[in-house]
PDB file of N, CA, C and O in Angstrom:
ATOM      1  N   UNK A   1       0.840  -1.185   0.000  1.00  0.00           N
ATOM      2  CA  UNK A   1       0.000   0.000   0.000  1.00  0.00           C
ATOM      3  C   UNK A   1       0.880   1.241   0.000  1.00  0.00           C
ATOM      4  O   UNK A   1       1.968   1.177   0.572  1.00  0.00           O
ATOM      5  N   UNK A   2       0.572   2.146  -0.479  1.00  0.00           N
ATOM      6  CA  UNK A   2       1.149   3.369  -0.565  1.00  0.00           C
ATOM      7  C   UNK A   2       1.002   4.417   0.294  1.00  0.00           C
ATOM      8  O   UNK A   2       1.699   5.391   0.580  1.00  0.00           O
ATOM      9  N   UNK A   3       0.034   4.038   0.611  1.00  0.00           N
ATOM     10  CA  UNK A   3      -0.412   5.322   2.130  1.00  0.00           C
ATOM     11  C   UNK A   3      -1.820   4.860   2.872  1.00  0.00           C
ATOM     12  O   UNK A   3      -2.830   4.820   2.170  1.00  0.00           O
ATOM     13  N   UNK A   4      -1.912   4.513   4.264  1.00  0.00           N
ATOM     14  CA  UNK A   4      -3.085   4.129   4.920  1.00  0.00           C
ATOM     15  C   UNK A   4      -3.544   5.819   5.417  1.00  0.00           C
ATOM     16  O   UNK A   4      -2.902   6.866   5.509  1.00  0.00           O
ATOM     17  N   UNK A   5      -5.362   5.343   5.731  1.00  0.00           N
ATOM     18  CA  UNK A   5      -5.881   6.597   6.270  1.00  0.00           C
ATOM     19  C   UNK A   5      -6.942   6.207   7.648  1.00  0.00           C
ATOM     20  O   UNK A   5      -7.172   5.041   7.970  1.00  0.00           O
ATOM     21  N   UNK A   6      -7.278   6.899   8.065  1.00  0.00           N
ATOM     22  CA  UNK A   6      -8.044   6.596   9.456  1.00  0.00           C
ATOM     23  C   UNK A   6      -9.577   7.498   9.163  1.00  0.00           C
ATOM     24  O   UNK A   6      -9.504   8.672   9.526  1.00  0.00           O
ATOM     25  N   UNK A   7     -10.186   7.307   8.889  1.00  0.00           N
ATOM     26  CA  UNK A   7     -11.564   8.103   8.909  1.00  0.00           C
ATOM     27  C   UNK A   7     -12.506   7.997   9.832  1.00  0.00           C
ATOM     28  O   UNK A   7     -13.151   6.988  10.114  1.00  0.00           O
ATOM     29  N   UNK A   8     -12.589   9.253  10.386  1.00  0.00           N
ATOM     30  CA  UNK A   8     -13.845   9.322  11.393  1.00  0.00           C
ATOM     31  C   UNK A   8     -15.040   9.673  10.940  1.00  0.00           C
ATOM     32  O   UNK A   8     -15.440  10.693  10.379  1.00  0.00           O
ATOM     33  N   UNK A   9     -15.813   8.184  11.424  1.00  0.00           N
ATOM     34  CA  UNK A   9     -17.128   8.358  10.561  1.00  0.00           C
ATOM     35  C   UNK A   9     -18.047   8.849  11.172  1.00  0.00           C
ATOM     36  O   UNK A   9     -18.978   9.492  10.686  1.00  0.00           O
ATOM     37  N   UNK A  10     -17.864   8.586  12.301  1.00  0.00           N
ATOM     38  CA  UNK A  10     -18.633   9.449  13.469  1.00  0.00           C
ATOM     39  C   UNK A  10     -17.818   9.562  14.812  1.00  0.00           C
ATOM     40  O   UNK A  10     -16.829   8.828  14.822  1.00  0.00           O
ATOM     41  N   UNK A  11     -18.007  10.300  15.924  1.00  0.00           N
ATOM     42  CA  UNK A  11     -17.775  10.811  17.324  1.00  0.00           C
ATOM     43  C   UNK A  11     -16.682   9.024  17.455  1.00  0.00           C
ATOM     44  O   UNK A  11     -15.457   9.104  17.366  1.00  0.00           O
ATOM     45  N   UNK A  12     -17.181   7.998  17.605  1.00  0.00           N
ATOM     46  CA  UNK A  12     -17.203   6.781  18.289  1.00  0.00           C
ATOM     47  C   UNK A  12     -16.742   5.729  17.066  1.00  0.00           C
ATOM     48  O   UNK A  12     -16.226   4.651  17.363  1.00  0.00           O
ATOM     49  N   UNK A  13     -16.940   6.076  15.824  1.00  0.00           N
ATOM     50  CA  UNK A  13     -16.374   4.787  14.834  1.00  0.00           C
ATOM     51  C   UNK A  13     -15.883   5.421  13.687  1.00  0.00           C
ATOM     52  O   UNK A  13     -16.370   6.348  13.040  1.00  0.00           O
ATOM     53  N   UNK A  14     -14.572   4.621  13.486  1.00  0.00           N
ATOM     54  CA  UNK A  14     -12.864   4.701  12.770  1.00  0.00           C
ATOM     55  C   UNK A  14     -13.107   4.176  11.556  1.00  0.00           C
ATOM     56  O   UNK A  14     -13.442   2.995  11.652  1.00  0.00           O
ATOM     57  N   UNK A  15     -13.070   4.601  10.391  1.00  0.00           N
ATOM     58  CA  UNK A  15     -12.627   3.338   8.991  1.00  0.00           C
ATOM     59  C   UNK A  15     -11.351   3.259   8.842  1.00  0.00           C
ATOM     60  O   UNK A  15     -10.817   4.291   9.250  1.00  0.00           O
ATOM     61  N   UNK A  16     -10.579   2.460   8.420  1.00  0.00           N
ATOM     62  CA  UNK A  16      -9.164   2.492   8.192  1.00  0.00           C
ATOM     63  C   UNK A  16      -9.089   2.032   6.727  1.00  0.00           C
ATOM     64  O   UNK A  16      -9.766   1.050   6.421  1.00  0.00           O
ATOM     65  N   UNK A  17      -8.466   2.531   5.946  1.00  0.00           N
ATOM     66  CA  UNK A  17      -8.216   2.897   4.254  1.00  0.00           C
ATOM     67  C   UNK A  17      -7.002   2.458   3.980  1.00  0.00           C
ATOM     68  O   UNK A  17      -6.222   2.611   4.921  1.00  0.00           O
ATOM     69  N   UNK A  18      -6.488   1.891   2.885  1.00  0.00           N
ATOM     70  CA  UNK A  18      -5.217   1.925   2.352  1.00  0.00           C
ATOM     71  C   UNK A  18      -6.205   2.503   0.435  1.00  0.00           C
ATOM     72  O   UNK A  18      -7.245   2.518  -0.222  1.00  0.00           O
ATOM     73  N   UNK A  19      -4.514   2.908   0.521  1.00  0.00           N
ATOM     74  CA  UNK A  19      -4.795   3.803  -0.908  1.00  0.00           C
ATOM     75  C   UNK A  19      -3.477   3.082  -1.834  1.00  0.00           C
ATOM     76  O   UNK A  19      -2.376   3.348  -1.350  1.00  0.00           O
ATOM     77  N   UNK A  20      -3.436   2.052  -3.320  1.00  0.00           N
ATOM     78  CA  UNK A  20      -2.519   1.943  -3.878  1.00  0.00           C
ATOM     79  C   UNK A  20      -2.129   2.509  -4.972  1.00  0.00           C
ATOM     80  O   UNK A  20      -1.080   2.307  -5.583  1.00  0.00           O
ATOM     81  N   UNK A  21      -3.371   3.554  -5.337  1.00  0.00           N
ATOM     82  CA  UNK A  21      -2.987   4.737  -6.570  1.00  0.00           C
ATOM     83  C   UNK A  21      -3.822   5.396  -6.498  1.00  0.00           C
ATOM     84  O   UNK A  21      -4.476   5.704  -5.502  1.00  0.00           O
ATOM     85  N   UNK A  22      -3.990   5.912  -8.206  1.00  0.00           N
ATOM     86  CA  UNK A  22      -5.506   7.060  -8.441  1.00  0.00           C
ATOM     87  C   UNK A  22      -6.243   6.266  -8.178  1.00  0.00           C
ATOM     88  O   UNK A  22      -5.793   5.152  -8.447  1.00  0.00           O
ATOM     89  N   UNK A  23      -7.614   6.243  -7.589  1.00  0.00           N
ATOM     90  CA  UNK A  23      -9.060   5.581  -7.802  1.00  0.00           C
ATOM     91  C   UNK A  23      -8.844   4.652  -7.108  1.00  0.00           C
ATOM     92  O   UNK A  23      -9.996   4.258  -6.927  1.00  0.00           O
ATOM     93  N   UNK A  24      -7.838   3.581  -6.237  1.00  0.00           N
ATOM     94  CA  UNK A  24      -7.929   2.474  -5.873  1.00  0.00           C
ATOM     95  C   UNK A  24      -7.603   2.439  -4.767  1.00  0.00           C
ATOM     96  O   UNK A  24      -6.521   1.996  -4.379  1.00  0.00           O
ATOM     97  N   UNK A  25      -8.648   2.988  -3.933  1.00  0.00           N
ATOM     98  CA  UNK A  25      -8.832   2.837  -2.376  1.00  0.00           C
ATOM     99  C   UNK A  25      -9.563   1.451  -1.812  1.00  0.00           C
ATOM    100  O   UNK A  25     -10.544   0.918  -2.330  1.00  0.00           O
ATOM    101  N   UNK A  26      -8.927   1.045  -0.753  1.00  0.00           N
ATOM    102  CA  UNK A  26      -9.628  -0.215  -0.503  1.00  0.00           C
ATOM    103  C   UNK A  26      -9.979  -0.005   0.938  1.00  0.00           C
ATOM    104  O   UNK A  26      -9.629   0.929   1.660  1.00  0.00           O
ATOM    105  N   UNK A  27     -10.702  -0.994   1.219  1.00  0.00           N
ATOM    106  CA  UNK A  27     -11.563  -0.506   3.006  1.00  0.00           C
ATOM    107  C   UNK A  27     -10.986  -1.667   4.060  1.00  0.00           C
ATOM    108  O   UNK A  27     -11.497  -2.783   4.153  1.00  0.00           O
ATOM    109  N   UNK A  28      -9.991  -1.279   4.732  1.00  0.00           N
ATOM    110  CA  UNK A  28      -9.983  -2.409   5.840  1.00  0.00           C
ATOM    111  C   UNK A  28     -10.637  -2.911   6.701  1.00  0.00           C
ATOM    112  O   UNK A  28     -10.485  -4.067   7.097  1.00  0.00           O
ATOM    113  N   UNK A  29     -11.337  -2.230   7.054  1.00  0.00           N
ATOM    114  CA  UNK A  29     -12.135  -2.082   8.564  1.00  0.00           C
ATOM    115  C   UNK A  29     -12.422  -0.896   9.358  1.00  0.00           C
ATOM    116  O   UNK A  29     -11.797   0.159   9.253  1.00  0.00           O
ATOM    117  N   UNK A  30     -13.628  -1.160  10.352  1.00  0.00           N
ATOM    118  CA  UNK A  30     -13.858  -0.217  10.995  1.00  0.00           C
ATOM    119  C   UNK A  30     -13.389  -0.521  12.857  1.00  0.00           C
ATOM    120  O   UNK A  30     -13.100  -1.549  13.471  1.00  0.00           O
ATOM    121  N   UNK A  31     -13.452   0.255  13.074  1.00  0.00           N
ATOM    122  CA  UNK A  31     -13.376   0.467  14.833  1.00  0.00           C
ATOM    123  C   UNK A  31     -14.653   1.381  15.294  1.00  0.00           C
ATOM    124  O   UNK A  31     -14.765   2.597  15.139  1.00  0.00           O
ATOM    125  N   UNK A  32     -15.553   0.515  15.880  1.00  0.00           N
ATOM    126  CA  UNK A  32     -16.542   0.844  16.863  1.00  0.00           C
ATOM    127  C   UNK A  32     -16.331   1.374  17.646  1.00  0.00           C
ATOM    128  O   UNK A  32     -17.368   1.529  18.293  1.00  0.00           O
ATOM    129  N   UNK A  33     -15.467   1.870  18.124  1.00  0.00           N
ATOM    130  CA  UNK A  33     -14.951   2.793  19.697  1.00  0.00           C
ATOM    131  C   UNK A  33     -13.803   3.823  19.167  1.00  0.00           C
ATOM    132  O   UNK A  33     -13.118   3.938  18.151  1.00  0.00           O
ATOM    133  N   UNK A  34     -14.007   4.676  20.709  1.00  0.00           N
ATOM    134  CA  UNK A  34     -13.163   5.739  19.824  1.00  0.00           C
ATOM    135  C   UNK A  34     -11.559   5.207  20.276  1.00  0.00           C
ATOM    136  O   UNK A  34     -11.122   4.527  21.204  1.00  0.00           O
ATOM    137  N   UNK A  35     -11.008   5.840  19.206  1.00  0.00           N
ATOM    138  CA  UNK A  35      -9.937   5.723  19.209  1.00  0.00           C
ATOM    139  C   UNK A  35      -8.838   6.246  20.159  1.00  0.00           C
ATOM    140  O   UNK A  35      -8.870   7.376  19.672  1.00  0.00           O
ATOM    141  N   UNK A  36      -7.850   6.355  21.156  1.00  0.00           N
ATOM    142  CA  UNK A  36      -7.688   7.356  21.940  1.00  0.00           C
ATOM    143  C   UNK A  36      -5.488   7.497  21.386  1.00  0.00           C
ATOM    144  O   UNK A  36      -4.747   8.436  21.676  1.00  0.00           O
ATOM    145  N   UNK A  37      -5.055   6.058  20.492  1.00  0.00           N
ATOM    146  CA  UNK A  37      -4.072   6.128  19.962  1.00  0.00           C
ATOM    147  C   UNK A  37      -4.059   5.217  18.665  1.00  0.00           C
ATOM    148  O   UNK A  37      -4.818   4.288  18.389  1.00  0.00           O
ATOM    149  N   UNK A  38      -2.861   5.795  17.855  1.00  0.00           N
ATOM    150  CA  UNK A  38      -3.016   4.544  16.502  1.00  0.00           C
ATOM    151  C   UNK A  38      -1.854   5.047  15.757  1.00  0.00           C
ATOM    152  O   UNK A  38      -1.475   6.179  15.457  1.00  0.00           O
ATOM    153  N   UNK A  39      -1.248   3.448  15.476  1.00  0.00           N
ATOM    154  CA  UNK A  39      -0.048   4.147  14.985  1.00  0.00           C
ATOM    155  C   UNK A  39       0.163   2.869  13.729  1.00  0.00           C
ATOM    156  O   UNK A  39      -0.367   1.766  13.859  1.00  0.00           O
ATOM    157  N   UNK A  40       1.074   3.266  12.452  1.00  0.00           N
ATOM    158  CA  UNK A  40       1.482   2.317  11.683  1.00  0.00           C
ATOM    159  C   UNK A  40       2.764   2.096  11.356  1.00  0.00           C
ATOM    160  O   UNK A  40       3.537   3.053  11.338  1.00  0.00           O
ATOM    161  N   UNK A  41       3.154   0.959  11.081  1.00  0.00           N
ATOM    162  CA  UNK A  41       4.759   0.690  10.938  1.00  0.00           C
ATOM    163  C   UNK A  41       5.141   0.994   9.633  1.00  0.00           C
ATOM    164  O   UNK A  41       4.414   0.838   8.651  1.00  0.00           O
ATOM    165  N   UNK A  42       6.239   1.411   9.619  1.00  0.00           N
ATOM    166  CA  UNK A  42       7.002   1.878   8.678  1.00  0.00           C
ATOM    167  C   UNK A  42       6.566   1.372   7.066  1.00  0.00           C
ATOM    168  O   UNK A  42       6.165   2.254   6.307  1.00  0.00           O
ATOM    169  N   UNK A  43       6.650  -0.026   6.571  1.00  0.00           N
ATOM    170  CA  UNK A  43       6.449  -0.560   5.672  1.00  0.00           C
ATOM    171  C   UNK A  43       4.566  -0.730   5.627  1.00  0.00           C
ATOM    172  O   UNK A  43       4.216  -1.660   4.899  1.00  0.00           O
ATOM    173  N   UNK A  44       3.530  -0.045   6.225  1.00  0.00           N
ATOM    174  CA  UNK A  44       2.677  -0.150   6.198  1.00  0.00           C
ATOM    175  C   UNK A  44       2.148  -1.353   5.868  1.00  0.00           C
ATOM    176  O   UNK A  44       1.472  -1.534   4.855  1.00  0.00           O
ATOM    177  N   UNK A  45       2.484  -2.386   6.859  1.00  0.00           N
ATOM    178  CA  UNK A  45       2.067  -3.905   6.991  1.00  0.00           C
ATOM    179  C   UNK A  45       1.352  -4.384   8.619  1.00  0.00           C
ATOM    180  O   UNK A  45       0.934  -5.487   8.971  1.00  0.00           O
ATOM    181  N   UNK A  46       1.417  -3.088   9.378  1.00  0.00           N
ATOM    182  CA  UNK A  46       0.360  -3.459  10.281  1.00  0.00           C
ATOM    183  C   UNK A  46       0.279  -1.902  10.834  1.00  0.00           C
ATOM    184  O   UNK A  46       0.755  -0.814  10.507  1.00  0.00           O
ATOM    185  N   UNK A  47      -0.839  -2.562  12.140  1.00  0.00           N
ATOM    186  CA  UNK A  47      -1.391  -1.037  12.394  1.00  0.00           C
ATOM    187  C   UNK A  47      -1.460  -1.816  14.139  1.00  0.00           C
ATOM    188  O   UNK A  47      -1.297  -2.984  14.492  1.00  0.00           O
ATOM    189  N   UNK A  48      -1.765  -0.586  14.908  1.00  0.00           N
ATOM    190  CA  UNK A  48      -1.776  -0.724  15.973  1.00  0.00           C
ATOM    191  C   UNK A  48      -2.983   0.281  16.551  1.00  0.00           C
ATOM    192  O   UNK A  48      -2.856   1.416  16.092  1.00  0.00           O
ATOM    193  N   UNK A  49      -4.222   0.112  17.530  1.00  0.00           N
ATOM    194  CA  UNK A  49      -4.856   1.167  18.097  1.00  0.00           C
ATOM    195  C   UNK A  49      -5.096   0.832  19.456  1.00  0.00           C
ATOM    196  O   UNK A  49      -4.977  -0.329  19.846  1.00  0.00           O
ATOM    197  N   UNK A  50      -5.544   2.097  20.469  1.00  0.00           N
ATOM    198  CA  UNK A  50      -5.472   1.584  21.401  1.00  0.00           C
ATOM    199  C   UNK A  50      -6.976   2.083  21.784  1.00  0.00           C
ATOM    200  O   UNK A  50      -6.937   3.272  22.103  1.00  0.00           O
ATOM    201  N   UNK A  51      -8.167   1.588  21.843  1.00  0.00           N
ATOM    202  CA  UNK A  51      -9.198   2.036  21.983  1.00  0.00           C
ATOM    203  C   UNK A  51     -10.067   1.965  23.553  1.00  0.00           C
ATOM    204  O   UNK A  51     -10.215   0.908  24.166  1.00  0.00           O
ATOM    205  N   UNK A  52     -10.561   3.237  24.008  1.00  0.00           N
ATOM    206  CA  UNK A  52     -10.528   3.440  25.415  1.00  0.00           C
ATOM    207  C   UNK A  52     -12.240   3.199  25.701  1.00  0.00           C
ATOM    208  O   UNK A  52     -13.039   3.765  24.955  1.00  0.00           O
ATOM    209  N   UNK A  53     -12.762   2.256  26.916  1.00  0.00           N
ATOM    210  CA  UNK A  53     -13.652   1.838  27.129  1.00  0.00           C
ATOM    211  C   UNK A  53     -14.361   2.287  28.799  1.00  0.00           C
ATOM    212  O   UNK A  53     -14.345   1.705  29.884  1.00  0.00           O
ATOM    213  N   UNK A  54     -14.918   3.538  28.353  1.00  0.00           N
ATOM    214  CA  UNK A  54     -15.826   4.276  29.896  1.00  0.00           C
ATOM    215  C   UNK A  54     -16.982   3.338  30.279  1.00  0.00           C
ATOM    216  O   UNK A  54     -17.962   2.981  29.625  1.00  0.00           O
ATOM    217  N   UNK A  55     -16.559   3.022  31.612  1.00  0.00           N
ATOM    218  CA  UNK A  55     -17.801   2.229  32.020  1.00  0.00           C
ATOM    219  C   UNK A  55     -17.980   2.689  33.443  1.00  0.00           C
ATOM    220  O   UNK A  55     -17.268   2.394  34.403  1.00  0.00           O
ATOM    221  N   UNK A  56     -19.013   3.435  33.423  1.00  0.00           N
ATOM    222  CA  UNK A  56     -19.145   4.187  34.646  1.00  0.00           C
ATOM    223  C   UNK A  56     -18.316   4.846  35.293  1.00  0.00           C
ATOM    224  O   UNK A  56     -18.450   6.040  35.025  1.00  0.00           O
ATOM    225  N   UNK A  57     -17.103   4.558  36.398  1.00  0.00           N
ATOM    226  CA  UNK A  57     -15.891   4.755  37.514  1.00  0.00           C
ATOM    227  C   UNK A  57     -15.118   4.186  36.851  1.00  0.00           C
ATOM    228  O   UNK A  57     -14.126   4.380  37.553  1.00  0.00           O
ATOM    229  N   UNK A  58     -14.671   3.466  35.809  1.00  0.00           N
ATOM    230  CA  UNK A  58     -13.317   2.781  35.730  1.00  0.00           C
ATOM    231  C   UNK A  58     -13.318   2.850  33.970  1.00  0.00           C
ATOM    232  O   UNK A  58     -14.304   2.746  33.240  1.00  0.00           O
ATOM    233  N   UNK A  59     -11.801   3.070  33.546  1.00  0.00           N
ATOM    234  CA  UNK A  59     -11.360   3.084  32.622  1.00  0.00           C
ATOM    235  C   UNK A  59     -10.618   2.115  32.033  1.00  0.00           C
ATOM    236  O   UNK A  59      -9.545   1.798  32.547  1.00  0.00           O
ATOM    237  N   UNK A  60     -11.152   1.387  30.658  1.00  0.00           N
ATOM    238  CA  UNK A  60     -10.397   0.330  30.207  1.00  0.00           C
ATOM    239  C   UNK A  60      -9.714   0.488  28.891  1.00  0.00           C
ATOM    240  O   UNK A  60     -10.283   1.074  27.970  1.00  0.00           O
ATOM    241  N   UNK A  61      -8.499  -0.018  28.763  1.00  0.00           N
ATOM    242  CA  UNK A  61      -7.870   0.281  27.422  1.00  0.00           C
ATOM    243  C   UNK A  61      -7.542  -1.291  27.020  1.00  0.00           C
ATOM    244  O   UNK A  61      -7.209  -2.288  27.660  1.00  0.00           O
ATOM    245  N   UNK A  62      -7.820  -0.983  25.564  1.00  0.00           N
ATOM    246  CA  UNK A  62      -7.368  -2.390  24.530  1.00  0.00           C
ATOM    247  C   UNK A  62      -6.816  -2.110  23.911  1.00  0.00           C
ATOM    248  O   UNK A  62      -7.001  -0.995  23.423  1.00  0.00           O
ATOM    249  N   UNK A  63      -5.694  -2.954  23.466  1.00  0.00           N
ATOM    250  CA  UNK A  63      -4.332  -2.716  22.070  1.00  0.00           C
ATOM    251  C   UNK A  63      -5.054  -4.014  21.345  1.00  0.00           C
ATOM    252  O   UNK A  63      -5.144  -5.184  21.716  1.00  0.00           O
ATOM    253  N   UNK A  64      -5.484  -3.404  20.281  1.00  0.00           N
ATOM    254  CA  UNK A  64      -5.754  -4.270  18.902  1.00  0.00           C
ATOM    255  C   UNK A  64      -4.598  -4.530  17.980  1.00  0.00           C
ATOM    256  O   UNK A  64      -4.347  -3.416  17.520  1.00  0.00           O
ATOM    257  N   UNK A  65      -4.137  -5.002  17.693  1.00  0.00           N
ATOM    258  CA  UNK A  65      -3.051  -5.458  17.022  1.00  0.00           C
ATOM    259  C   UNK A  65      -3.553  -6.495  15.574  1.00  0.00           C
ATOM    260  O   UNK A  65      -3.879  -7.679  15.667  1.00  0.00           O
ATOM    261  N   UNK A  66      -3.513  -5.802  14.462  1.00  0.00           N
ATOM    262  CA  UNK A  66      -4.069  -6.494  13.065  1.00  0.00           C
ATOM    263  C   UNK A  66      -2.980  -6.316  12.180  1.00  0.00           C
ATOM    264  O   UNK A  66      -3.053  -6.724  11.021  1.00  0.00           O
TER     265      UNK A  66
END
């Protein structure tokens, strides 16, 4: 891929994009939660997010790793 993108489709859910030219965008996936970090490796062969989960008094974080 030539360049990934992160789109916020709303407040709470992520699309993640890779782009390999003119016109040929492809759709990886979405993230249902918001995002609170996200990062990609160099050779754009993986991605990393860390998405943060309010539940009343206590705060939970997940590292998704795809």
């Amino acid at each position: 891929h030539e360049a990934l993108f992160l789109v916020g489709e709303t407040q709470d859910s992520w699309s993640l994009f890779a782009i390999d030219g003119p016109a040929a965008m492809k759709p990886l996936g979405t993230v249902g939660r918001p995002i609170s970090w996200f990062n990609v490796s160099r050779d754009l062969s993986r991605a990393a997010a860390v998405v943060t989960d309010y539940r009343a008094d206590a705060w939970l974080n997940k590292v998704v790793v795809r």
